[in-house]
N, C-alpha and C positions, 0 to 999 in steps of 0.2 A: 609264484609269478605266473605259473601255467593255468592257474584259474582267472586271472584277470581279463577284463576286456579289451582287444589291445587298442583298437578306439580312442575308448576312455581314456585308456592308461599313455597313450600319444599325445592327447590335449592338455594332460595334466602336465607331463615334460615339458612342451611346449611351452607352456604357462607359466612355469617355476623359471623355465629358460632366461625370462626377459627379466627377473629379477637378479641375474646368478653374479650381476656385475657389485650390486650393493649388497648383499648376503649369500654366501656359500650354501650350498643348498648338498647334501648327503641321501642316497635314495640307498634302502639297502632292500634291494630286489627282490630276496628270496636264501632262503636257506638250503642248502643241498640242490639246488635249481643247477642245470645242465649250463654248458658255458655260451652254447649255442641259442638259449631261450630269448632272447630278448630279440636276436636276428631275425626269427621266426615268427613273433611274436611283433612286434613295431614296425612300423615303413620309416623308412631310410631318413626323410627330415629330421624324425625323433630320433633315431640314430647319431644324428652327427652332433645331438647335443648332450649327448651321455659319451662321458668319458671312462670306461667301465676297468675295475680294479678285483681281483680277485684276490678274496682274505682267509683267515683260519682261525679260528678262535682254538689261543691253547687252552690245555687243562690246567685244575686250579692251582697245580704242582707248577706248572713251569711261571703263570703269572706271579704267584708267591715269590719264585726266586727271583724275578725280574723285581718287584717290590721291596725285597733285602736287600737285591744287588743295590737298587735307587737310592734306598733312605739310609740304611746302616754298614753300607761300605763306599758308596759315593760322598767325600767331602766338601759338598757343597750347603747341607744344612746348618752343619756344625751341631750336630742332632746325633746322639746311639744310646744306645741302651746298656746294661750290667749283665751281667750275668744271671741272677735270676729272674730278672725280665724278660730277656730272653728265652730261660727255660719256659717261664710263665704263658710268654705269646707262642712259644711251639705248645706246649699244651693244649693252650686257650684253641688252639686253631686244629689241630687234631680231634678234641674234643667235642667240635660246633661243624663236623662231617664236613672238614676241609673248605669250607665256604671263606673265601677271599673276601668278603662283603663284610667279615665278623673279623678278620685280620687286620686290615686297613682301617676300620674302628676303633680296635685296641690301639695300633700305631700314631691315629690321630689325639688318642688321650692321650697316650703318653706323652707326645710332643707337646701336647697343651697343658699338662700338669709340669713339664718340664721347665718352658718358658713362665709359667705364671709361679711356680715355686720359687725357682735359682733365681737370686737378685743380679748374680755376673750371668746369665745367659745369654745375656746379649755381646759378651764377647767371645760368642762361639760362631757366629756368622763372621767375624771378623780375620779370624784364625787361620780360617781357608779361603781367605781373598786373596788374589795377587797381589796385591798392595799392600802388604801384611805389614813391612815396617813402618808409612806412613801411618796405618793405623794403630800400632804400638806408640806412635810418636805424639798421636791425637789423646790416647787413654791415657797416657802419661800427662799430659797438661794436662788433662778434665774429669781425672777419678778423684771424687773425694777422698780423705784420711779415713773415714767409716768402710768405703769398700774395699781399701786396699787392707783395712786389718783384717777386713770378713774373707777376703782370698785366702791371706797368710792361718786364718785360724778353721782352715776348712778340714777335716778329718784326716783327706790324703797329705795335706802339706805337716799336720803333726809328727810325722814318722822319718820326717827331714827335716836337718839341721842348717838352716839356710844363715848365716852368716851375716846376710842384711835383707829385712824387711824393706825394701824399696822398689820403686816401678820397673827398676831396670831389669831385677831380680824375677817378677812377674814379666814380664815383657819373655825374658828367657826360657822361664819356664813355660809358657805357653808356645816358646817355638821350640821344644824338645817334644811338648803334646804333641802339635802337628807331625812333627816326623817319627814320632812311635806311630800313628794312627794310621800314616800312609801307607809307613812299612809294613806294619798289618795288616792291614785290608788288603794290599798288595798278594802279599803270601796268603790271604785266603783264597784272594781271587786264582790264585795259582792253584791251591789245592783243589779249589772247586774244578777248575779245566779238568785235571787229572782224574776227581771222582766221577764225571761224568759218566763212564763207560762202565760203573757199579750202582747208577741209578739213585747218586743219593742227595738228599735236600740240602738247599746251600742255606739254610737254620739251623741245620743237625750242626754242619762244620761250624756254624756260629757259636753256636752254643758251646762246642766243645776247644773254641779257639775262645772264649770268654774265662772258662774256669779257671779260678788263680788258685785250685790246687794240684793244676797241671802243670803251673810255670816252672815249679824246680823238678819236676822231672824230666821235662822238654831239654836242660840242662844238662841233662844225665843222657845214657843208655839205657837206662830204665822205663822209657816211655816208647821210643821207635826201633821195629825191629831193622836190624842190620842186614840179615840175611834171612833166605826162607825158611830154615828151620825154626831161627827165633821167632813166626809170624806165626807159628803153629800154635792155634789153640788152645792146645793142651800142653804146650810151653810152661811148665812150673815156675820159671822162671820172671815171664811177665804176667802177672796176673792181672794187671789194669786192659791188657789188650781183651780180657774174657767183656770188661765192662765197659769201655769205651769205645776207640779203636776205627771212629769213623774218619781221622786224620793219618791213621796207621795204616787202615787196609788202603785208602787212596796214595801212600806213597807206595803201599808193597805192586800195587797195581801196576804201578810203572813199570817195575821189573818182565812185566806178563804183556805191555804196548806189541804193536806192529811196528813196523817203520814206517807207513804212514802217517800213524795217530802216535807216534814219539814227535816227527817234525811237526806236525799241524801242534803238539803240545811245547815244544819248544817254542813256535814261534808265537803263542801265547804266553808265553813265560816273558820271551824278550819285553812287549808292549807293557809286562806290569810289573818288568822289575828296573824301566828307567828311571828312579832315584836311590836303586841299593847297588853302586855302579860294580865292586869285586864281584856280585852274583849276576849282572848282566854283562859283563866278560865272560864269564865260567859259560852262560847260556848262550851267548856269540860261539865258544870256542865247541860246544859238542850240535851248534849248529856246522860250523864246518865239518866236524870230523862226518858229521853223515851224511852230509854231500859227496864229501871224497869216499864216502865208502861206495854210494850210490852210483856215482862216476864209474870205480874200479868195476863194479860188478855189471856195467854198460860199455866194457872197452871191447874195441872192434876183435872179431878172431882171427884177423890176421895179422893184429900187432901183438901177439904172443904166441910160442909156441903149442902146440897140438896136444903136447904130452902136462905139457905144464897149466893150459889154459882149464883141464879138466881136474886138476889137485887146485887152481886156482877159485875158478866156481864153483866148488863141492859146494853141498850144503850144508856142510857140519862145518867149514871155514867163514862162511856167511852168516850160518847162524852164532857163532861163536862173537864173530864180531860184532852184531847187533847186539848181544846179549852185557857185550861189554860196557856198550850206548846208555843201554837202558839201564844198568848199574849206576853208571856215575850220574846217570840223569835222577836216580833215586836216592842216591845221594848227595844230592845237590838239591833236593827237594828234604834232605833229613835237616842238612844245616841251614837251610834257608827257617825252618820251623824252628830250630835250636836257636837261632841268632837273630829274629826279628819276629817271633811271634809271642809277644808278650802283650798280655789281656793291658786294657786300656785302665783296669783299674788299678794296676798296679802304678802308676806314672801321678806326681804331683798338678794339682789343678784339676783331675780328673770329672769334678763334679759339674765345672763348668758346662760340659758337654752330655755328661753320659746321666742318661736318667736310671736310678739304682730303686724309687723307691716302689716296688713291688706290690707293698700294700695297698699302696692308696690306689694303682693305678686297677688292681684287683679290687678293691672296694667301689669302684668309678665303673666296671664294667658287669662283675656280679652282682654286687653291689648285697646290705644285708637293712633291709627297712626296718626292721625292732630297734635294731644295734643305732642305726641314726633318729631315730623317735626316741629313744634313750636320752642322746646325746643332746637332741636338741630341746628336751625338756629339762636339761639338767643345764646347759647354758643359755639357754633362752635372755637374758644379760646381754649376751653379746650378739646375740642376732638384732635384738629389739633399739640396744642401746641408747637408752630412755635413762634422764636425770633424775628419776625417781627410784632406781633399782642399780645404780653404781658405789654400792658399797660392801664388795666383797664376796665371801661366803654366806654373807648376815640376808635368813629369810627374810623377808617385810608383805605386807601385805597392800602392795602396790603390784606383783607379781602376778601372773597368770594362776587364777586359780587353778589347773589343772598341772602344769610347771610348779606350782606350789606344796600339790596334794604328791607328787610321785616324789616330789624331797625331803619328803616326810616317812612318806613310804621305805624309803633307804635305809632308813635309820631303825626300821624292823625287819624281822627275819624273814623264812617263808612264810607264813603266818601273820593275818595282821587283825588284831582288835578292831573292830568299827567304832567301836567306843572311845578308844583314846585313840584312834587317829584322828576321829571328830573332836576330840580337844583340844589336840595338839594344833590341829587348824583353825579353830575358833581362837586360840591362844596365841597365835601370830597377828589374826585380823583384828583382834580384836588390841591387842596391845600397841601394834601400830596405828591403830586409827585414834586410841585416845593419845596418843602421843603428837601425832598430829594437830588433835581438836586443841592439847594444851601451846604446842607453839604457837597457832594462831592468835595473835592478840583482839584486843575487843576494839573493835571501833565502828561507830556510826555508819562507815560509809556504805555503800549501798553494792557496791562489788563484791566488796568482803564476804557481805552478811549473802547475797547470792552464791556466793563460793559455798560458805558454809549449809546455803541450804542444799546443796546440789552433792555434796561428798555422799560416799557409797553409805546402802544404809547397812546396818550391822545389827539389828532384830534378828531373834534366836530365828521364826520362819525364813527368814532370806540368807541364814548362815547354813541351815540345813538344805537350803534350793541348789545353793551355790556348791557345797560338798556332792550330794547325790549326782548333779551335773559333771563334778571331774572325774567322780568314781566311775560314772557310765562311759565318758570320754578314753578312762585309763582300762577299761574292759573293752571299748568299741577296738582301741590300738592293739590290742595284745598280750598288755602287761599287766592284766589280772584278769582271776577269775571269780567269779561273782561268788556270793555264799551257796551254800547247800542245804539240804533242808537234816542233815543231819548238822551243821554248825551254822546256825544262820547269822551269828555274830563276828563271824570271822569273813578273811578274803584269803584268797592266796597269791601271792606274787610268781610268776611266771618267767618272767625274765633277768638278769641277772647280771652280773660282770661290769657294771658304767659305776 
């Protein structure tokens, strides 16, 4: 801003000014610019039309978390992900030098391979409206009998014995989802407050509050340590803490709080555990107890005695007591993870919401160009879906010559004769075209006899133009390699696996 004219840069405010009532107008002045620059810089007119805001751009760490926090702990999409999607987009995003730009990419496929897969996705916006049982009462008139079987036959509902297949039964199950997912996110958002003072990403906690072969140990002792010695390292005991332990070392942290950053964590805890009411009691009740500690250890010295006020305020009596705080506050953070932090895919209906499938959304962002020039040579059928080529597996010679020539190709090894793969293609074209010529019947008219002049021609030169052309097409793509001059009869296939 320091190099601008300030002049200029006055008439230009001016100017934008008289428009600011029909469009919002954002001026961002300067980067690292002094707060005082514009003072010095403008006469007062331009001043009084700038309304100036100082900003900070975080790093790509903290907007990251602000983006997990939005999309896959916020229940307002009715949108999240699985577990190894999760591990996949922390990768994906690690691996691409922490760029937010390639994050938020992933996150938009997935949510659009989400909605355009799942046929019930759209009752996942509905799940987290306030008006949840109107809209149960709406799905229940107007779901067809075809989707409410595709609910009942979804992989998570296989492993449940549900009694009766009916709306009402869905309807329930889908308000059991909501309040696993709440409670969830809840105690993540909880853990998260608590790691903040260990610097660690609110994906790592995702990730590791996804794994469903953490859930039965969450259940056990075997997963969170109780005491400091159990948190030790080299604890023989728990050996998952060596490989995980990003939700472990964030309760052990507790134990190690201030009594500042214990209350500022309590009163984080109350605002995300109002719908687990037994644990926002528990977090009400060690909010009092540290007040009245805080109290005693601010009572006047003349309402106690001299002798007793210094056994009173020692520091080993203060510290002792804090220490007691921060115990039951870390265990109160073990059961809270024991008793409502169970992965969303374990809960029936789960697909509705949670996008699991991995691959494809890894194929959608890496993506593999052979592997789909395979594919779409080999169903070209379905791309084209043309009434001359909907019968089956059965080649015919209405098919793309080059979709023709690599279906052929399949059916030899690495290695492939020129010779009889040139038969075997003439021997398609060639059979389906006289089969053609025979259903055509005879007749005078003048259409017909144009139809028939106009069919492809099938002359040995135009069988060999036609061949040479897919051969050079299926070497331009990848999937062969030309002859050599020690085999110049042969080709070789290169690609493989379709």
């Amino acid at each position: 801003m320091e190099r601008c004219q300030g002049s200029v840069l006055a008439d230009f405010i001016l100017m934008l000014s008289e428009w600011v009532v029909k469009i919002p107008v954002v001026l961002i002045m300067g980067v690292t610019t002094t707060v005082d620059a514009p003072r010095r810089l403008l006469p007062s007119n331009a001043l009084q039309q700038l309304r100036p805001c100082k900003f900070m751009l975080g790093s790509p760490t903290e907007r990251m978390n602000a983006i997990v926090e939005a999309v896959l702990l916020r229940p307002c999409s009715g949108f999240t992900v699985g577990y190894k999607v999760a591990l996949f987009l922390r990768d994906y995003f690690t691996r691409h030098d922490g760029t937010v730009t390639s994050f938020i990419k992933a996150m938009k496929i997935a949510c659009m391979k989400h909605f355009s897969m799942e046929p019930l996705s759209f009752l996942g916006c509905g799940i987290f409206d306030e008006h949840f049982q109107s809209f149960s009462r709406d799905v229940g008139e107007s779901l067809p009998y075809a989707m409410l079987k595709y609910a009942f036959d979804l992989p998570s509902c296989q492993r449940e014995q549900f009694a009766e297949r009916t709306v009402d039964t869905l309807t329930n199950g889908l308000a059991e989802l909501k309040k696993l997912w709440d409670c969830w996110s809840s105690v993540v958002l909880c853990i998260y407050e608590a790691a903040k003072h260990s610097k660690v990403q609110l994906l790592d906690i995702v990730c590791e509050a996804h794994d469903p072969s953490l859930c039965n140990l969450r259940a056990t002792n075997q997963y969170l340590p109780t005491t400091s010695t159990d948190y030790s390292p080299h604890n023989e005991g728990f050996p998952l803490l060596r490989k995980v332990g990003v939700i472990s070392r964030a309760v052990h942290k507790v134990r190690d709080l201030p009594a500042v950053s214990l209350s500022h964590l309590l009163n984080i805890l109350e605002g995300h555990t109002q719908e687990m009411a037994e644990v926002h009691q528990k977090v009400r009740e060690l909010q009092l107890a540290l007040r009245s500690e805080d109290d005693g250890n601010n009572i006047k010295p003349a309402a106690i005695d001299l002798r007793k006020r210094s056994i009173y305020r020692s520091p080993l009596n203060v510290e002792k007591g804090s220490k007691k705080l921060n115990e039951k506050a870390s265990i109160l953070m073990e059961d809270m993870i024991r008793d409502y932090l169970k992965p969303i895919e374990s809960a029936p209906f789960h697909e509705i919401i949670c996008f699991k499938h991995v691959d494809v959304l890894q194929s959608a962002l890496i993506g593999d160009p052979r592997k789909m020039i395979q594919v779409d040579l080999v169903k070209s059928k379905n791309y084209l879906q043309c009434s001359c080529c909907r019968s089956g597996g059965v080649l015919l010679a209405s098919m793309h010559d080059t979709s023709l020539m690599y279906s052929l190709a399949r059916e030899h090894g690495d290695l492939i004769n020129l010779h009889d793969w040139y038969q075997s293609f003439k021997a398609v074209v060639s059979v389906s075209s006289a089969k053609n010529k025979r259903k055509m019947p005879k007749s005078p008219s003048k259409k017909k006899k144009l139809a028939a002049d106009l069919a492809p021609d099938t002359s040995e030169a135009t069988l060999q133009a036609r061949f040479c052309r897919a051969v050079t097409e299926l070497q331009i793509t990848g999937l062969l390699r030309m002859p050599s001059k020690r085999r110049p009869d042969f080709v070789q296939r290169v690609a493989f696996g379709i």
